[in-house]
C-alpha positions in Angstrom: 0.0 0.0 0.0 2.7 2.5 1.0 4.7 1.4 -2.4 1.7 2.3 -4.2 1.1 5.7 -2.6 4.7 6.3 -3.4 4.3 5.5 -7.2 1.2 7.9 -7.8 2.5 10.7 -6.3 5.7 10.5 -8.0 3.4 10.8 -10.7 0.5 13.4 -9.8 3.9 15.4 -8.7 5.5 14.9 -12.2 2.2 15.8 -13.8 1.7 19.3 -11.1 5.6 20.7 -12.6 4.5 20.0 -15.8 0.9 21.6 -15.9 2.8 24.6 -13.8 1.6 27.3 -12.1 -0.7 29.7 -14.4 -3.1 32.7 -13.1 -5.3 34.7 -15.1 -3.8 37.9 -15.4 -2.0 36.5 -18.8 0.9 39.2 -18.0 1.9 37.8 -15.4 4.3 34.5 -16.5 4.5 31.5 -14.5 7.8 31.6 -12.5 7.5 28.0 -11.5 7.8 26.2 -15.2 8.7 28.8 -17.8 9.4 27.5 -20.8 8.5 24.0 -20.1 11.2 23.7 -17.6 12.1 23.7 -14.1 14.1 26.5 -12.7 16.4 25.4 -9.7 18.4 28.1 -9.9 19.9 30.9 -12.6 22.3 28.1 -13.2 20.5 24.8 -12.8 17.6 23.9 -15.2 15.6 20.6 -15.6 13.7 20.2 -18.9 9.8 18.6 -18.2 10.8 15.6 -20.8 13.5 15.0 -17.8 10.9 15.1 -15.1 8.4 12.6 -17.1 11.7 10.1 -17.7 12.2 10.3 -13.8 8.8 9.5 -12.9 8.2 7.3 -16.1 11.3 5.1 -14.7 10.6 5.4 -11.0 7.1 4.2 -11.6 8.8 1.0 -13.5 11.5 0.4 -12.0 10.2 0.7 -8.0 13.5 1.7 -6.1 11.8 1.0 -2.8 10.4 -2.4 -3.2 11.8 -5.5 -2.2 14.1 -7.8 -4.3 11.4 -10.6 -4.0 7.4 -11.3 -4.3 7.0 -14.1 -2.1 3.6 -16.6 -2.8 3.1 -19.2 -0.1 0.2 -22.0 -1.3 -1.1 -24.1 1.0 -0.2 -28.4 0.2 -1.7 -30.0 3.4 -1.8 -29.3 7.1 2.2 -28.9 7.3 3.3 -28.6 4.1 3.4 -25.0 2.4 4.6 -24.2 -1.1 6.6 -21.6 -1.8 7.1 -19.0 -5.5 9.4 -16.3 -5.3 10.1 -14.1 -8.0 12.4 -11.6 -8.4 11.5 -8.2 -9.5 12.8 -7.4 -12.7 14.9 -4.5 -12.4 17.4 -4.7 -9.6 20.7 -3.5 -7.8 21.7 -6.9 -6.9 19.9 -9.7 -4.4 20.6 -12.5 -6.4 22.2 -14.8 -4.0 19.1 -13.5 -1.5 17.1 -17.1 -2.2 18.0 -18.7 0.8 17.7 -16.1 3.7 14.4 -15.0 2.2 13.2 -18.3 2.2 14.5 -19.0 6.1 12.5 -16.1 7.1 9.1 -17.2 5.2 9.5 -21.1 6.5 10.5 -19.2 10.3 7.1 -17.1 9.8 5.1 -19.8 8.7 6.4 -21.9 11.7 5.8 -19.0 14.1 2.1 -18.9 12.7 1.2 -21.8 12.7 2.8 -22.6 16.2 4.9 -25.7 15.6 8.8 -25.9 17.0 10.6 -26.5 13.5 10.7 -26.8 9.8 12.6 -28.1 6.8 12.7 -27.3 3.8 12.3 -30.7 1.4 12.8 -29.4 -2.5 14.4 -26.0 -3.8 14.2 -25.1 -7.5 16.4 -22.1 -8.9 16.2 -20.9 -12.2 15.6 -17.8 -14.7 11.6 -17.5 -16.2 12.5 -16.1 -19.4 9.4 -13.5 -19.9 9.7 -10.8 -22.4 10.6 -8.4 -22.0 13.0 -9.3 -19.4 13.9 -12.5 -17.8 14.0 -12.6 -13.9 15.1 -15.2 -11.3 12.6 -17.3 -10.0 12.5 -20.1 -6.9 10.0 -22.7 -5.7 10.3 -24.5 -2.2 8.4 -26.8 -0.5 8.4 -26.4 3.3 7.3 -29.2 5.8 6.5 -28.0 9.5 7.4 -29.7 12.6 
């Protein structure tokens, strides 16, 4: 939820500097966007195509969400499936398979109250989906 809050207004504040500030007294220029740019100073300028790339890639590319979507499917009364799929763009977090799956099997012990778990079949590999392939990882986790 926060994620998405983040993503829209990156964009409603993209779309605000480029509509700019206008009045009706047509003599009077906007001083926040003139000329379809954003003045930071006398000499620092930031054209509006700029600002739509920014939020155009930030909206795409998610900066602040994690590495890994996590699915957990239910087999039986212990057992628990696990899909986790990477996110496409990424600084790294390819070797993050393992931890991330300790800490879903440890959650799914806590919550469900039993004392241990193991982890009976791991699967690694690359989906290939256009346009960009990204790491995947299935598990099967039996509680204890």
């Amino acid at each position: 939820m926060k994620r998405a809050t983040l993503r829209i207004g990156a964009v409603v504040a993209a779309a605000a500097i480029l509509a700019g500030c206008s009045s009706l007294d047509e003599t009077k220029p906007s001083t926040l966007i003139p000329a379809r740019q954003l003045n930071l100073s006398e000499s620092l300028t930031i054209p509006a195509e700029t600002i739509v790339a920014g939020a155009l890639i930030f909206w795409f590319v998610d900066p602040l969400a994690p590495n890994w979507r996590v699915e957990v499917e239910t087999l039986g009364e212990r057992r628990f499936r696990v899909a986790m799929r990477m996110k496409r763009f990424t600084t790294g977090g390819e070797g993050e398979v393992a931890p991330v799956l300790r800490r879903t099997a440890e959650k799914l012990r806590r919550d469900k109250g039993y004392r241990d778990f193991e982890i009976v079949e791991l699967t690694e590999g690359i989906e290939s989906t256009v346009p960009i392939a990204r790491r995947v990882a299935h598990a099967v986790v039996e509680l204890r």
